[in-house]
N, C-alpha and C positions, 0 to 999 in steps of 0.2 A: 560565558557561563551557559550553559544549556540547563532546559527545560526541569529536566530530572533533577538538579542540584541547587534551583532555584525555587524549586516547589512551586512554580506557576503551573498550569495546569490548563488554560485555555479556553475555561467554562463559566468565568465567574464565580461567582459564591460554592464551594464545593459540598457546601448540607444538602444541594440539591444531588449529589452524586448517585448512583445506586449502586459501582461499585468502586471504589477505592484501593491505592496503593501507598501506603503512610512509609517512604523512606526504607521498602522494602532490599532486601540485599541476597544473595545466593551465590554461595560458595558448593561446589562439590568434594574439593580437596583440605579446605582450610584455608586456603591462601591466596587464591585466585577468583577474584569476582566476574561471577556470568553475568551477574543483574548489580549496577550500582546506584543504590541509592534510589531507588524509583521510586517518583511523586506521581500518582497517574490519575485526575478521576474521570469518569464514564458515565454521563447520564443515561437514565431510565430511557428505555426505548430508542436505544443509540443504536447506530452499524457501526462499530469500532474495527478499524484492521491494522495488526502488527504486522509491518512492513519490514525487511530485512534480510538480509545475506543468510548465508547458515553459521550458525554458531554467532548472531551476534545477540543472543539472549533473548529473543521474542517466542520462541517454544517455549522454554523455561518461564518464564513470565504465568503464559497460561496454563502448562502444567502444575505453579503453584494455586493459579486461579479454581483453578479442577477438583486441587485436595492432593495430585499422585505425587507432588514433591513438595516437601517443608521449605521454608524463606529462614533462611539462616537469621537474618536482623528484621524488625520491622512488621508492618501488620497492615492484612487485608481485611476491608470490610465490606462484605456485600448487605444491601439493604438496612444497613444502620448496622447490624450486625458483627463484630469479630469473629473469623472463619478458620484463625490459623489453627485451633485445636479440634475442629470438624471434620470428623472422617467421609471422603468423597461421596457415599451414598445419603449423605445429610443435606447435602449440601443444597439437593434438588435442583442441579445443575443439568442442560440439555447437552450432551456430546458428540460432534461428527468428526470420526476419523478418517484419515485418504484411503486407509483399506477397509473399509465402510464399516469392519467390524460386526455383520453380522454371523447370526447364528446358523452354519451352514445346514443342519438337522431340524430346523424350522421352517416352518412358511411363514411367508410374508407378514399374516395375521397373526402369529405367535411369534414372529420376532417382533413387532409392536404390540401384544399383548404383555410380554416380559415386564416391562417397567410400570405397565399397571398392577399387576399383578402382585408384583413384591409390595406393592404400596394397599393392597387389599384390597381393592378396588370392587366395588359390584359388579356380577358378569355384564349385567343388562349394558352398564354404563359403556365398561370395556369395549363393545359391540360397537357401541355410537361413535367412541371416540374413534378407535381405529378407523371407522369406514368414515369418519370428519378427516382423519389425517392424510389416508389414502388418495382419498379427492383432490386433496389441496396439492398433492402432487403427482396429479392426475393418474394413478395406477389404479383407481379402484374397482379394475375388473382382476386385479393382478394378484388378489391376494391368497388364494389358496395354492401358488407358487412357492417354489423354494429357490431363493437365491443364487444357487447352479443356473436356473432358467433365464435368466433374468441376465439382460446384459449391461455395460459399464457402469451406463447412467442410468437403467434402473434399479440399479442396484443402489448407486446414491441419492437417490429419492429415496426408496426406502429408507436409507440412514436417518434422511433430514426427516421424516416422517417418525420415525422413533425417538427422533430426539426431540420432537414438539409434541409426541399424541398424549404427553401426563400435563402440559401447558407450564412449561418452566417459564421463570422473570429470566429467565437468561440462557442462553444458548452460546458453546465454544466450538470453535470448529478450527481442526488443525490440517493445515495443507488440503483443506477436502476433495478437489478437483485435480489434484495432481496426477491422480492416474489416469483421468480421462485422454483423447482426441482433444485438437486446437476445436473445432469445430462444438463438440458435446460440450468442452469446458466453459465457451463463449456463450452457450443457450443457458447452462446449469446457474451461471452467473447474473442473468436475468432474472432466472425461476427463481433465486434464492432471495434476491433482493426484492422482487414485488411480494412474495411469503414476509419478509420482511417490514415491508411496508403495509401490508394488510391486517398480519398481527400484531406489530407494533412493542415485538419480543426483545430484549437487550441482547442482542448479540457481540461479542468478539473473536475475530477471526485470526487469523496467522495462514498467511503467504510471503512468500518469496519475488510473485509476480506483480510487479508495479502495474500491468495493466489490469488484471484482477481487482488489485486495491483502490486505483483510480475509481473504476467502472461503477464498485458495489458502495463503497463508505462513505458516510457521515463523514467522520473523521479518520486521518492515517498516525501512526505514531512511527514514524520511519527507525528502526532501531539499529545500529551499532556500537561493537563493542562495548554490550550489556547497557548502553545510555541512547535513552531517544532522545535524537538527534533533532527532530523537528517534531511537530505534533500541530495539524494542521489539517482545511480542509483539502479534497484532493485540487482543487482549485487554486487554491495558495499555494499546495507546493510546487506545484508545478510551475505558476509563473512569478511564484515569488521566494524560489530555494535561498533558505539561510547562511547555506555553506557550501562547501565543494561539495560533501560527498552525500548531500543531498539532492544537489544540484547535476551531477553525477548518475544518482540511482534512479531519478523518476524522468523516466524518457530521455528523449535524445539530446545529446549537446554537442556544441564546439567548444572546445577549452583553447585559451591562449593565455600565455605566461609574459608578466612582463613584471616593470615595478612602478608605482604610486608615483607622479610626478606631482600633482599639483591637489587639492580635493578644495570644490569649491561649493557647500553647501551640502546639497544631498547626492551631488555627481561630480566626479575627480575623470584628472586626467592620465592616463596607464601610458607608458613606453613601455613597446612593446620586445621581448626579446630577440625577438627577427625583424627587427627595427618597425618605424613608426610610432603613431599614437593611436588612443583610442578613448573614444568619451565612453563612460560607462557610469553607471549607478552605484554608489560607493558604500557598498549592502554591506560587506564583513572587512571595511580597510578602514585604519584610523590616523595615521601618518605616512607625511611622505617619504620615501624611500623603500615602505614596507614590498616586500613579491606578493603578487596575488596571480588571481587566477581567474578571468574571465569568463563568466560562463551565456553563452549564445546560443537558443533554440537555433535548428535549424530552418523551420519550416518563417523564422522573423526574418532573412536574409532575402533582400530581393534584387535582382540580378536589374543589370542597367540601370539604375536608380535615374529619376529625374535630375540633371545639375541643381547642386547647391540646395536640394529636398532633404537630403539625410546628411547627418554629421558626419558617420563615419563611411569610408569608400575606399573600395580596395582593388587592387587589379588581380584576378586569377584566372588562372588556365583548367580549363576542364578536364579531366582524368579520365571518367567513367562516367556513363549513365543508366542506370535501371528505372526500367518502366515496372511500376507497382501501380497503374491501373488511374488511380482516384491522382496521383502525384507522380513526378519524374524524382527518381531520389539521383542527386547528382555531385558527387565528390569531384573536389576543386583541390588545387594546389595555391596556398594563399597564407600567407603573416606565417613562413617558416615551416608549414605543415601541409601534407599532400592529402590527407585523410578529413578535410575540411568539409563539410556539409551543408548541402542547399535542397531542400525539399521546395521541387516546383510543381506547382497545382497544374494539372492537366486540362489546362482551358488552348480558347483557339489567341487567346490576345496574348500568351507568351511567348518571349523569343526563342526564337530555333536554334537550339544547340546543337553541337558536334564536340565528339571527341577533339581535344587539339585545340581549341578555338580559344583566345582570351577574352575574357568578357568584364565587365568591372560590377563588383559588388555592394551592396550600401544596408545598413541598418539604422535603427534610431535609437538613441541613447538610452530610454528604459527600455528596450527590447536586450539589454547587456549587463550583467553584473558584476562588479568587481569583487570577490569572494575572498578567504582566506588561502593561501598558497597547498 
């Protein structure tokens, strides 16, 4: 049973929420659910990020949160509040979109004067704020620019800076970084989350990018096919995935397929489908015979293991090796699979490898878990 259909939630007491998902539902067609059944709550001053493929329902999610889509079933509350019949300008909601969405016929300081403005804002005040917002993302010599001037990632400063200078309890931000460079997206991701951290704004986010979501959140709500699948810190999911295809999306794995031999306690023994066994933590398996699915960080595998130190040990031949600097990323031929993975830390005390070479492998029982097939 997942999260969403158990109505746990991950927070405790949910009065403390600031914004809520009571069992909401979203159809486009009539017939087909994008969003099911969603139990979601979000404390005050949280980094929330919907994690997830495209199309498995986490735009849609914040869309509804926004105002620009209805929730077919169900009801959101932000601040104690019911919001489903709130038209999105009510809502006093902060929005960053990945085509930053501003106004190309402004500058800077009148694209952040807008949202005061409509709210009637005093000029004098207007003044203060902008050039508070500015600062905080460091352009505040930048502001009698227009947008044309201004390049990728200044231009998404500004965004974030208009979507804080009226001081919303909540701030959405869809894909925001996607149009950047690997490099500007990795600095942005910083900048956003020490803003973050200094105003103490409830943010939820929507990416695609696991490492995005790891790096910036509080909590992740990994989403597929319209149901979060885990809902967790970036910390837990990572070394503690619920399921395959959790286990799957947030960073690297080894998958090995075999079935339930034995379960003794909180770790069972797996036969393997390219023969063998393997001890493993018996996370999503409940009888034996069931097929599962192994899942093994790469960077837990360590080559030559000490005799009789690790449970499980295996003999592979080395494939390929890339040097990525910090780590040798090094794919093995091993338990039936050539695409098997070993991240070796680039010190002077590991062994020398070569193309060609067999070496034997070893891990330790909770570094493995045995998942649903």
């Amino acid at each position: 049973m997942s999260e969403t259909e158990n109505g746990y939630n991950g927070m405790g007491e949910s009065t403390d929420a600031f914004v809520r998902f009571v069992k909401v539902q979203k159809s486009y067609d009539g017939e087909t659910l994008v969003v099911k059944n969603l139990n979601l709550d979000i404390a005050p001053g949280e980094f929330l990020t919907m994690l997830g493929p495209s199309g498995s329902g986490k735009t849609t999610c914040l869309m509804m949160l926004a105002g620009f889509e209805p929730a077919t079933h169900g009801e959101i509350v932000l601040d104690g509040r019911p919001i489903n019949n709130v038209p999105p300008h009510k809502r006093n909601i902060g929005m960053v979109f990945q085509n930053y969405a501003l106004f190309p016929h402004m500058t800077v300081n009148e694209n952040l004067a807008f949202p005061l403005e409509v709210r009637g804002m005093a000029k004098a005040e207007v003044g203060q704020r902008i050039a508070r917002a500015l600062d905080m993302v460091q352009l505040g010599r930048f502001g009698n620019r227009r947008p044309s001037q201004l390049s990728g990632g200044q231009q998404q400063r500004v965004a974030v800076a208009r979507a804080l200078v009226f001081d919303p309890k909540l701030v959405l931000m869809d894909e925001p970084l996607g149009a950047l460079d690997k490099q500007l997206r990795e600095q942005m991701q910083y900048e956003i989350k020490h803003i973050h951290d200094s105003l103490g704004v409830t943010v939820v986010y929507v990416t695609h990018d696991q490492s995005e979501a790891l790096t910036m959140s509080n909590r992740i709500a990994v989403f597929n096919d319209g149901v979060i699948q885990q809902l967790a810190t970036p910390e837990e999911l990572y070394e503690e995935p619920r399921n395959a295809f959790v286990a799957q999306f947030i960073g690297e794995n080894n998958r090995l397929t075999g079935r339930v031999k034995a379960i003794e306690g909180t770790t069972c023994t797996v036969t393997l489908d390219a023969g063998g066994e393997v001890q493993a933590l018996a996370v999503n398996v409940d009888a034996v015979g069931q097929p599962t699915m192994i899942s093994l960080r790469p960077e837990r595998v360590q080559i030559d293991p000490t005799d009789g130190r690790l449970p499980n040990t295996v003999e592979a031949r080395v494939e390929e090796l890339i040097y990525l600097g910090d780590h040798i990323r090094t794919r093995v031929a091993t338990c039936g699979t050539d695409e098997f993975i070993v991240k070796v830390p680039n010190a002077s005390n590991q062994v020398a490898l070569e193309r060609g070479k067999t070496v034997r492998l070893g891990w330790r029982t909770e570094d493995c878990r045995a998942l649903d097939a």
